[in-house]
TORKOL-4160 file (C-alpha; in steps of 0.2 Angstrom, whole numbers, padded with zeros to 4 digits, m for minus):
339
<pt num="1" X="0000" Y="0000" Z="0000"/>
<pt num="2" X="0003" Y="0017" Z="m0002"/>
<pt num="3" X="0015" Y="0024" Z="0014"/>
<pt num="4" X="0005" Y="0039" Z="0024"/>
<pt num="5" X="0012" Y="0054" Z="0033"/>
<pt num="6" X="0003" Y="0072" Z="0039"/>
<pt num="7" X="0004" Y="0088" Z="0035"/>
<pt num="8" X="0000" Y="0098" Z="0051"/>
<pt num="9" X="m0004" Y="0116" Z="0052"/>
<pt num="10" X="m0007" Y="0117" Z="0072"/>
<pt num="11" X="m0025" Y="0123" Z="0068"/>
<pt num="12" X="m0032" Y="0135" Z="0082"/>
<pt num="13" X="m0052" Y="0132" Z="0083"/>
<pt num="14" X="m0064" Y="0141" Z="0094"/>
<pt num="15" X="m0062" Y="0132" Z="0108"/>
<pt num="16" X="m0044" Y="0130" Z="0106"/>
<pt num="17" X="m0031" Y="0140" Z="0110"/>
<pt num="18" X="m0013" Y="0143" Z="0102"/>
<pt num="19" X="m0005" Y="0137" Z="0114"/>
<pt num="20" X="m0018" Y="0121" Z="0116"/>
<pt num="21" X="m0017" Y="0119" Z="0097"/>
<pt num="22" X="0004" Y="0118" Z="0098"/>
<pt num="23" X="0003" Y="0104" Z="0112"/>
<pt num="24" X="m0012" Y="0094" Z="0101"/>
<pt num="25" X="0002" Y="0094" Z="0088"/>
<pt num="26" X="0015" Y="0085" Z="0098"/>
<pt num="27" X="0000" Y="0072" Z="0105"/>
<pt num="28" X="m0006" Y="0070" Z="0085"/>
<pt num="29" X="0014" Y="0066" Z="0081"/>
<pt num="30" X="0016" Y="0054" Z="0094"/>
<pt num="31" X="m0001" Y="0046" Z="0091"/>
<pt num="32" X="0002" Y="0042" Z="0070"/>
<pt num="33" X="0021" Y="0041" Z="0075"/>
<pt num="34" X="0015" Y="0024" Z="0084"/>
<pt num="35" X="0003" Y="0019" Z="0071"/>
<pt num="36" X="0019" Y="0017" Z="0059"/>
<pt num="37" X="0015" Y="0034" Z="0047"/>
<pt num="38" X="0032" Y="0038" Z="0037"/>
<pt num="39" X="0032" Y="0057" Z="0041"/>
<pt num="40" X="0027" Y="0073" Z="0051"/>
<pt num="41" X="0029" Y="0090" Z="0040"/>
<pt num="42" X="0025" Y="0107" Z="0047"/>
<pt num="43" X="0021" Y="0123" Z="0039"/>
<pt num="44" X="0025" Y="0142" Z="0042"/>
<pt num="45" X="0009" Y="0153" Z="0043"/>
<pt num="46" X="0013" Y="0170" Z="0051"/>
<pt num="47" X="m0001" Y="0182" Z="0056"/>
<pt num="48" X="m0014" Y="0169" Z="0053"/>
<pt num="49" X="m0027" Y="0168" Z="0070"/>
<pt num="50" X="m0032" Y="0150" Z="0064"/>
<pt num="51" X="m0013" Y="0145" Z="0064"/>
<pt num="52" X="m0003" Y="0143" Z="0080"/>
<pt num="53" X="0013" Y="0141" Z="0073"/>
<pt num="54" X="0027" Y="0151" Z="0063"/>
<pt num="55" X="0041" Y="0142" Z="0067"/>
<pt num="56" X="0040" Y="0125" Z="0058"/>
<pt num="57" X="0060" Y="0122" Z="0064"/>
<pt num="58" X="0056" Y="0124" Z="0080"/>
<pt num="59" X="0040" Y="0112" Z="0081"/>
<pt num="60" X="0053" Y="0099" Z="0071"/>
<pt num="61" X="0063" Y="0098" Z="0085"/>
<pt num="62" X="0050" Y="0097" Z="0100"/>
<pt num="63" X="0040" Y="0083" Z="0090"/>
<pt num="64" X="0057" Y="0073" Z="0084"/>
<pt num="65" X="0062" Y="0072" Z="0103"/>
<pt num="66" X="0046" Y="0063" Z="0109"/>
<pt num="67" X="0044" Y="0051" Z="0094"/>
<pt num="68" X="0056" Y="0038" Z="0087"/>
<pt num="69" X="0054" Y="0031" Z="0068"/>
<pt num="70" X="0043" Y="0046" Z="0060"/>
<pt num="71" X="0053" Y="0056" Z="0050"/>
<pt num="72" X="0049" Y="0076" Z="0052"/>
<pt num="73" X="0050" Y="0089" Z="0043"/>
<pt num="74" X="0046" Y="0108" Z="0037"/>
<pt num="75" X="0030" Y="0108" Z="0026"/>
<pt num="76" X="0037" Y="0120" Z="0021"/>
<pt num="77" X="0051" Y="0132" Z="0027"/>
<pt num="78" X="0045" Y="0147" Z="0016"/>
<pt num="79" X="0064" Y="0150" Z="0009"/>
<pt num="80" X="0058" Y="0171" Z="0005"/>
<pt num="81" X="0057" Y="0175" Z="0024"/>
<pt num="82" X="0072" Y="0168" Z="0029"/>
<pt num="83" X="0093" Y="0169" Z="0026"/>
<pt num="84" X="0099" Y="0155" Z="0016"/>
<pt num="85" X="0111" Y="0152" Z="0029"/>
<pt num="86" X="0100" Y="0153" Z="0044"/>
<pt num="87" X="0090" Y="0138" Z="0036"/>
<pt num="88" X="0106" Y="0128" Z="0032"/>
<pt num="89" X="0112" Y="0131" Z="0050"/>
<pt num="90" X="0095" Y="0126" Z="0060"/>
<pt num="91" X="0094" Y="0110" Z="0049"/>
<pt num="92" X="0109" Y="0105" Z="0052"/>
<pt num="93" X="0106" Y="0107" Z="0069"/>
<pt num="94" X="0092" Y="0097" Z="0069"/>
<pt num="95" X="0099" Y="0082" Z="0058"/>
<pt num="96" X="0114" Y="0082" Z="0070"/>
<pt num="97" X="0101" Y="0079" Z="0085"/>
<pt num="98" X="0090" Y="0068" Z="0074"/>
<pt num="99" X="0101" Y="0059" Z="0062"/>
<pt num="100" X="0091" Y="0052" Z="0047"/>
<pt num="101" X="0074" Y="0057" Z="0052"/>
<pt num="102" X="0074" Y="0076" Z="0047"/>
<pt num="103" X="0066" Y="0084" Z="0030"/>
<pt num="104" X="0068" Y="0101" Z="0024"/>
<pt num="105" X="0054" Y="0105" Z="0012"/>
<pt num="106" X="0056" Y="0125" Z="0006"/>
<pt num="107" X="0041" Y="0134" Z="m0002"/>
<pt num="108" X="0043" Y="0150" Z="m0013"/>
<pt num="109" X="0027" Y="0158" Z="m0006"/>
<pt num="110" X="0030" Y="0171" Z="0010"/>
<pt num="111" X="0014" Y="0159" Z="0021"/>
<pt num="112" X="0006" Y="0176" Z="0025"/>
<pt num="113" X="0001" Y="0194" Z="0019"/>
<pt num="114" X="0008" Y="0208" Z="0010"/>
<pt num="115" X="0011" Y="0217" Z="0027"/>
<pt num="116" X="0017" Y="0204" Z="0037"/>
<pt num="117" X="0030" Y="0196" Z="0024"/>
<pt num="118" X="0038" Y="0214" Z="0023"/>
<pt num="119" X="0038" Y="0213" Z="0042"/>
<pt num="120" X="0049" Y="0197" Z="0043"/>
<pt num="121" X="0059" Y="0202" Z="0031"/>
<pt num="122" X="0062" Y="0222" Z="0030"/>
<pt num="123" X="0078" Y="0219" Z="0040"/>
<pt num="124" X="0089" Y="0205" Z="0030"/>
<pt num="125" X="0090" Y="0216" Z="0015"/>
<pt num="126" X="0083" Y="0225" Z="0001"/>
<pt num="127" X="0079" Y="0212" Z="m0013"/>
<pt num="128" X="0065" Y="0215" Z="m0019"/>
<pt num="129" X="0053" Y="0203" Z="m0032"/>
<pt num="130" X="0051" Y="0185" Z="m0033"/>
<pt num="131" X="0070" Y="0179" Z="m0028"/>
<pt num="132" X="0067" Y="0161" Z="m0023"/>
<pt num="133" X="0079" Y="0154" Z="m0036"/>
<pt num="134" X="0094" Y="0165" Z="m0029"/>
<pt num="135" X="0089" Y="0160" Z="m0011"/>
<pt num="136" X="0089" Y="0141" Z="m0018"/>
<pt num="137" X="0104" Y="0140" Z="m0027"/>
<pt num="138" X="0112" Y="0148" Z="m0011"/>
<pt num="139" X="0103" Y="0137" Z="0001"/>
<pt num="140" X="0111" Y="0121" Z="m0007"/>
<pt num="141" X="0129" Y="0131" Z="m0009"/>
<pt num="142" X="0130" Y="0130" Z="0011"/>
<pt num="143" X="0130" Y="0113" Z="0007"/>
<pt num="144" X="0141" Y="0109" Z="m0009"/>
<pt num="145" X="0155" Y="0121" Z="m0003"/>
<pt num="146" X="0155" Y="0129" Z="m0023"/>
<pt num="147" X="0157" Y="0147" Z="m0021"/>
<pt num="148" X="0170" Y="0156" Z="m0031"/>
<pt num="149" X="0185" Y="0155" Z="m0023"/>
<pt num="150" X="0183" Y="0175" Z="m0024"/>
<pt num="151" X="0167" Y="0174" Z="m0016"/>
<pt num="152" X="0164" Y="0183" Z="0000"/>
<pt num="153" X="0153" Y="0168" Z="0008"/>
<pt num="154" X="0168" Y="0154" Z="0004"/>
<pt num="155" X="0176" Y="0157" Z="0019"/>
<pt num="156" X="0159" Y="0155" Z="0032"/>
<pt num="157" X="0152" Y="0137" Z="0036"/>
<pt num="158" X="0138" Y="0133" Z="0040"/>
<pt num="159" X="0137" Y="0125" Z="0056"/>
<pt num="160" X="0138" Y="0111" Z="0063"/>
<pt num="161" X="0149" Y="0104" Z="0049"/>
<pt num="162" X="0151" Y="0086" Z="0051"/>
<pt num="163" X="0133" Y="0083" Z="0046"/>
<pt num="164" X="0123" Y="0085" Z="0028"/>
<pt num="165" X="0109" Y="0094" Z="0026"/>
<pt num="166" X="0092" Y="0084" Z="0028"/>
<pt num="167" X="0084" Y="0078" Z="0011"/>
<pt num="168" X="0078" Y="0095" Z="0003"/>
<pt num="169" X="0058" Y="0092" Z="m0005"/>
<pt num="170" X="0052" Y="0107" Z="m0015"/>
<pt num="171" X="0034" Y="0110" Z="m0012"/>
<pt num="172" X="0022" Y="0117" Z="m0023"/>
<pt num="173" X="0005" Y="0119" Z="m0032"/>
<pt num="174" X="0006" Y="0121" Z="m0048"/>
<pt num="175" X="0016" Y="0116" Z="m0064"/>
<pt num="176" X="0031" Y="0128" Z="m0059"/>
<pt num="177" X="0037" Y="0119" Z="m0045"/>
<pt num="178" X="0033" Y="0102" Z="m0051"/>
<pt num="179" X="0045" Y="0108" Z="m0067"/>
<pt num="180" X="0059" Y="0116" Z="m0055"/>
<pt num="181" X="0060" Y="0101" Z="m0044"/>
<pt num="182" X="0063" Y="0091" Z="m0061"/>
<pt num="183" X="0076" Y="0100" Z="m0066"/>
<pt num="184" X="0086" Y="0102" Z="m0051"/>
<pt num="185" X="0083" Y="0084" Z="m0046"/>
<pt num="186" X="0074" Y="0084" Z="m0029"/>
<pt num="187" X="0060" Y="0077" Z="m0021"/>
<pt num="188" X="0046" Y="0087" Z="m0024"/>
<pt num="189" X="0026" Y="0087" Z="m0014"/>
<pt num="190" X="0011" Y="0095" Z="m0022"/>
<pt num="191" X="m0001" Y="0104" Z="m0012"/>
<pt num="192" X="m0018" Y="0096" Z="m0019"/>
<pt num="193" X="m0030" Y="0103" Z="m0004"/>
<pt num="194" X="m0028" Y="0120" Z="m0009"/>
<pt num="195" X="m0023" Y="0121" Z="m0027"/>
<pt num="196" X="m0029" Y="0124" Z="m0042"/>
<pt num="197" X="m0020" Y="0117" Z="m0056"/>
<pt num="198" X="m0022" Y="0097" Z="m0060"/>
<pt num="199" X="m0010" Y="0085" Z="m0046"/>
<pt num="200" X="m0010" Y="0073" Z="m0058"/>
<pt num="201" X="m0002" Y="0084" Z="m0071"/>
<pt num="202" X="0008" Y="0091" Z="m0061"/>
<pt num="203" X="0014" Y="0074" Z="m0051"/>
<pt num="204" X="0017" Y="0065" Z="m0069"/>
<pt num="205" X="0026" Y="0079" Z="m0078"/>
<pt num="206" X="0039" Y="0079" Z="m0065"/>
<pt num="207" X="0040" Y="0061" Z="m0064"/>
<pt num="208" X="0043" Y="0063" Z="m0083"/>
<pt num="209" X="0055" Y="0077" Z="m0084"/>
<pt num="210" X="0064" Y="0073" Z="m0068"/>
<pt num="211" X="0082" Y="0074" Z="m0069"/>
<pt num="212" X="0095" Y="0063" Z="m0057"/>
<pt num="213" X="0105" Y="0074" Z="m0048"/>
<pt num="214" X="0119" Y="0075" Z="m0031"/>
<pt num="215" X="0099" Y="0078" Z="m0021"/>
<pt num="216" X="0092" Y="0063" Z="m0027"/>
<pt num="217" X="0095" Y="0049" Z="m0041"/>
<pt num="218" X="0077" Y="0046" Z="m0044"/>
<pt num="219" X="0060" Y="0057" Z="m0043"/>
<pt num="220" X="0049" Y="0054" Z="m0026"/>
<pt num="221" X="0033" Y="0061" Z="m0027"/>
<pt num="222" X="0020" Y="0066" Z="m0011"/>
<pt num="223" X="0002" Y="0071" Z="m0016"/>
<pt num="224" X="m0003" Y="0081" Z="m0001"/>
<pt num="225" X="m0023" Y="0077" Z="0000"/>
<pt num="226" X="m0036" Y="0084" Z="0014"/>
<pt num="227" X="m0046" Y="0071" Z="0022"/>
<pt num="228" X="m0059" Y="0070" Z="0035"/>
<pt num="229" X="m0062" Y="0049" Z="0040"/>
<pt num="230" X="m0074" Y="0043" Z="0052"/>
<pt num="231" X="m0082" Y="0028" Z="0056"/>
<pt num="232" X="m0098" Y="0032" Z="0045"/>
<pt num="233" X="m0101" Y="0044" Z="0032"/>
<pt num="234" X="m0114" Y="0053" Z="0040"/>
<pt num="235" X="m0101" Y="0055" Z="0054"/>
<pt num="236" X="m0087" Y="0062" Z="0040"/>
<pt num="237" X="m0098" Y="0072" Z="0034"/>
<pt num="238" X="m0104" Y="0083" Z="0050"/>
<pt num="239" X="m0085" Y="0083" Z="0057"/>
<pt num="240" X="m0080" Y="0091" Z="0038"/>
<pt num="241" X="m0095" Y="0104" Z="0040"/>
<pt num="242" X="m0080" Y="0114" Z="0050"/>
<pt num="243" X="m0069" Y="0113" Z="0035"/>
<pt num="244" X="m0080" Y="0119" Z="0024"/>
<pt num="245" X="m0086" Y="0135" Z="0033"/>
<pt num="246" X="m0067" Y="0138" Z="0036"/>
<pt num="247" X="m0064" Y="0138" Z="0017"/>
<pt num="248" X="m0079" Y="0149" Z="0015"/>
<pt num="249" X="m0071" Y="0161" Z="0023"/>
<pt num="250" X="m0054" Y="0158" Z="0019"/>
<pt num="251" X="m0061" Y="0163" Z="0000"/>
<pt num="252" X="m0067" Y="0177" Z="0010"/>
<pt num="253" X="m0050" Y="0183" Z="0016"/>
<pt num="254" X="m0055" Y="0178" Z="0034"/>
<pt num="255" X="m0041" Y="0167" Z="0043"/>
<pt num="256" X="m0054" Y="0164" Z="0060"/>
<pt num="257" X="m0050" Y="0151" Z="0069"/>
<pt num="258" X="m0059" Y="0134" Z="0065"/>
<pt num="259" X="m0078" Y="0135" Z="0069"/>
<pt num="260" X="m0085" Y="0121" Z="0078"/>
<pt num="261" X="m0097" Y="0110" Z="0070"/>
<pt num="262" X="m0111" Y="0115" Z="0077"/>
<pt num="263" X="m0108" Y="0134" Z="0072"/>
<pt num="264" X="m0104" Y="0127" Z="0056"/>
<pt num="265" X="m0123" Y="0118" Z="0054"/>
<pt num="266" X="m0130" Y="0132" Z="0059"/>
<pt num="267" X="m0125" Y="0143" Z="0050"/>
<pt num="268" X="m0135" Y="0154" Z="0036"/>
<pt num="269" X="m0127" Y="0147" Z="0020"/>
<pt num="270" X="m0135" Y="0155" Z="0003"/>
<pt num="271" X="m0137" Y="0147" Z="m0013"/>
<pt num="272" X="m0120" Y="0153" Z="m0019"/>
<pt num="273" X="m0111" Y="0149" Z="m0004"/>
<pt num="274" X="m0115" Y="0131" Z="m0007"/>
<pt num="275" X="m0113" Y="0131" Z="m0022"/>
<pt num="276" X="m0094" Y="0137" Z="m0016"/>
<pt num="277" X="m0093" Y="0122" Z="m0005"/>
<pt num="278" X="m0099" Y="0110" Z="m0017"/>
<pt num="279" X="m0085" Y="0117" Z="m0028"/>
<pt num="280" X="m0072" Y="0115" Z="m0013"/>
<pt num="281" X="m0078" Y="0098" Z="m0010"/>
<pt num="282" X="m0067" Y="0094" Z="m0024"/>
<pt num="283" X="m0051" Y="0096" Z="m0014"/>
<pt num="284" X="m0058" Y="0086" Z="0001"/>
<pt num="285" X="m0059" Y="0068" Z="0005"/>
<pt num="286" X="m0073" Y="0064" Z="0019"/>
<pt num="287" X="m0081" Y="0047" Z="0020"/>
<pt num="288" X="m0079" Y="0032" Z="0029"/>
<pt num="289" X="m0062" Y="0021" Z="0026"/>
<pt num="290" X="m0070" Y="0012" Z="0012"/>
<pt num="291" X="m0080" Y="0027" Z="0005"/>
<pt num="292" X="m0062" Y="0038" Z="0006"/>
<pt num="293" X="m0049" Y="0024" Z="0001"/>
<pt num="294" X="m0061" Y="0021" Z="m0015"/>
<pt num="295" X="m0059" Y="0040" Z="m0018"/>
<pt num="296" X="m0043" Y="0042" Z="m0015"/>
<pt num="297" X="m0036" Y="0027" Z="m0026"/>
<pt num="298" X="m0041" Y="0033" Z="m0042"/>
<pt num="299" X="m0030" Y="0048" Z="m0041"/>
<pt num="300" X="m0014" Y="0040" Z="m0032"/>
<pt num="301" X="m0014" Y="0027" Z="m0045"/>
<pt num="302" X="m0017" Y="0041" Z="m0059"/>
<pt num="303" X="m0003" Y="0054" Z="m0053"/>
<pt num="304" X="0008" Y="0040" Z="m0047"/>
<pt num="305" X="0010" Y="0048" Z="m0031"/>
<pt num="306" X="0023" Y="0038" Z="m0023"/>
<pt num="307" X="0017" Y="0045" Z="m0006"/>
<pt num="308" X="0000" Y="0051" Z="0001"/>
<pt num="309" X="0002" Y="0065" Z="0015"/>
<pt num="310" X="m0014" Y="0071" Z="0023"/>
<pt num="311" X="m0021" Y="0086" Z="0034"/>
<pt num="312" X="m0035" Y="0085" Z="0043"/>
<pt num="313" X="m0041" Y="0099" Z="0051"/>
<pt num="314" X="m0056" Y="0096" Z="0061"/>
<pt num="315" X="m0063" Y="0103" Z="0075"/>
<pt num="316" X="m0061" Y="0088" Z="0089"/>
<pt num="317" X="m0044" Y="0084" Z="0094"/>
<pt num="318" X="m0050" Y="0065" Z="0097"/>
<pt num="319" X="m0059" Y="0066" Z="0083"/>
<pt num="320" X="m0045" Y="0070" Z="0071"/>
<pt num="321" X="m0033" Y="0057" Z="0080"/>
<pt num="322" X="m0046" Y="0045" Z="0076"/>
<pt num="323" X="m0047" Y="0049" Z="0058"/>
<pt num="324" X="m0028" Y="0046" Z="0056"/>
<pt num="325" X="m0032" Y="0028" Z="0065"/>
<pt num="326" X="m0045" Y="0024" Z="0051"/>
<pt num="327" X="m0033" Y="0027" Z="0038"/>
<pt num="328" X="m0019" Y="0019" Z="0044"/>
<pt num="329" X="m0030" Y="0004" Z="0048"/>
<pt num="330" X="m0037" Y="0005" Z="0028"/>
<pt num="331" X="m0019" Y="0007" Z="0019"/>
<pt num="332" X="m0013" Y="m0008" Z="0029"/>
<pt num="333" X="0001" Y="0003" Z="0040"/>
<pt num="334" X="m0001" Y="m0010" Z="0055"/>
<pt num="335" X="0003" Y="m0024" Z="0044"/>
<pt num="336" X="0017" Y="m0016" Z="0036"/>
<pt num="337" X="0027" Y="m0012" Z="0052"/>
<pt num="338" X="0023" Y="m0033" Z="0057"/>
<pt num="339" X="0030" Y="m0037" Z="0041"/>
C-alpha cells in the first residue's frame, strides 16, 4: 500500500487556543508516530489567527524528541522569509540531534500577507521581487561548498559541519514547482488541498522530466490530499461541515479560527455559498475508510504519487486522531510495520 504521513498546520479552533493547538500537535505526532505513518511536516503561517505556529524548525525539533521512527519535517520552510544560511544552520542542527529522520521541504510563497512578509523580512535586505531561485541556489551552496574562490561567503560554514543537510523536497501547487523540482533533481510534494492546477499533471510531468542529480537519483513524489475519515459517512460528513465553513471564509479573506461543528450547521449558508462548497468539496476527501480509500485510489494510482500525506483539520482533537487511526487501519500501515 501506499506509505501515509501528515501535513500539520497546528489549527487553532474556537475552543482551542494557540498554545492548546501547539501541544495537540506534539500528541497528534506521537499518536500516527505509533501507528507506523512515514512522516510529520510542518508549515510556516505568520499572522494567521487559525494557525498557532510560525516556526516549523522549532516544532521539528519538539516533535522529533518525543517520537522515534517518524521522520519530520518543514512543510514548508518558506525560503523568501528567511537567510539561506539561517535555514542551512538550523537544519543541520536538527539532523545532527535527529540523524536520518529530518526533511527540509522549502516553499517560494512568504505563508502570509503583504504586510506581514515585509515585516519578517524588512531587516535582512533589500531584494525585492520573486528571488526564490537566488535563495535556492544559495541554500544548497551551504552545502556543496561551490562558491567562487573569490566569493565573499567561501570562507563561512555553515554550522555544525560534520553533518549534511536533511533531504531537501520542494513544495508546490502548480506546474512551476513540479517543473523546478525536475530539473534540479529533488523530491518534490504537491499541495492538492488547496490548489488549483491538476496534481496529476503536475505529479506525472515531474516524474517525466525529472532529472537525477547529487539531491536525489530518482524522482519521489508526495500528493498532499485533505481528508476528514470517520467511522460512517454521516459522521465524516458533519466533522467536515467545520472545514467547509473555514474555506468559505478563507475565499473570503477571513483566517478565524476553526468553527465548531455546530456553528458550522447552523450557520446561514445562501445558494451561492453552497454552491462554493460544493466546488471546494473537490479538494476534500470525507467518508468512511471504504468510502475515502475508494476515492482516493483513483488519483494516487493516476498521478503516481509515490506518497499520500494528509491534513485533517477538524474541530475535535480526538476526533482527528481517530481519523488518522481509520486510515492507517485502511492502507494496511499496522501490517506493514509486522511485516
Amino acid at each position: 500500500m501506499t506509505p501515509l504521513s501528515v501535513l500539520d498546520l497546528s489549527v487553532v479552533t474556537t475552543g482551542t487556543k494557540p498554545a492548546t493547538a501547539l501541544r495537540n500537535s506534539i500528541d497528534l505526532a506521537r499518536h500516527v508516530d505509533r501507528l507506523g505513518y512515514t512522516r510529520y511536516w510542518l508549515a510556516e503561517h505568520h499572522n494567521l489567527a487559525s494557525v498557532a505556529s510560525p516556526a516549523p524548525d522549532l516544532m521539528i525539533g519538539q516533535i522529533a524528541a518525543v517520537t522515534s521512527h517518524i521522520r519530520v519535517g518543514s512543510g514548508g520552510v518558506m525560503l523568501p522569509n528567511h537567510a539561506p544560511l539561517v535555514v542551512a544552520e538550523r537544519f543541520k542542527m536538527l539532523e545532527a540531534l535527529f540523524p536520518g529522520r529530518i526533511d527540509l521541504g522549502i516553499g517560494r510563497a512568504p505563508g502570509t500577507d503583504g504586510a506581514t512578509a515585509h515585516a519578517l523580512r524588512s531587516r535582512l535586505d533589500r531584494r525585492e521581487g520573486d528571488d526564490f531561485l537566488e535563495r535556492l541556489h544559495e541554500l544548497t551552496l551551504w552545502e556543496t561548498r561551490d562558491f567562487p574562490a573569490n566569493h565573499p561567503y567561501n570562507k563561512v560554514v555553515a554550522m555544525p559541519d560534520d553533518v549534511p543537510l536533511p533531504p531537501i523536497w520542494l513544495l508546490g501547487s502548480s506546474d512551476y514547482s513540479s517543473e523546478l523540482a525536475a530539473q534540479v533533481g529533488m523530491g518534490f510534494a504537491f499541495a492538492h488541498h488547496f490548489a488549483s492546477f491538476d496534481a496529476i499533471t503536475a505529479l506525472t510531468n515531474y516524474r517525466r522530466h525529472f532529472k537525477p542529480s547529487g539531491w536525489r537519483s530518482t524522482p519521489y513524489a508526495i500528493l498532499a490530499v485533505a481528508v476528514v475519515a470517520a467511522e460512517t459517512d454521516a459522521e465524516a460528513e458533519r466533522l467536515a461541515s467545520s472545514m467547509d465553513l473555514n474555506r468559505l471564509r478563507r475565499d473570503r479573506g477571513e483566517y478565524s479560527p476553526l468553527a465548531s461543528v455546530e456553528e458550522a450547521l447552523a450557520y446561514p449558508y445562501t445558494d451561492a455559498e453552497r454552491t462554493a462548497i460544493a466546488r471546494n468539496r473537490s479538494r476534500l476527501f470525507v467518508g468512511s475508510p471504504a468510502t475515502v480509500t475508494a476515492k482516493l485510489e483513483p488519483m494516487i494510482a493516476a498521478s503516481e504519487a509515490d506518497e499520500l500525506m494528509v491534513i485533517t483539520a477538524v474541530y475535535n482533537h480526538e476526533a482527528r486522531k481517530k481519523s488518522y487511526s481509520l486510515l492507517a487501519e485502511a492502507f494496511g500501515l499496522g501490517k506493514q510495520a509486522a511485516a
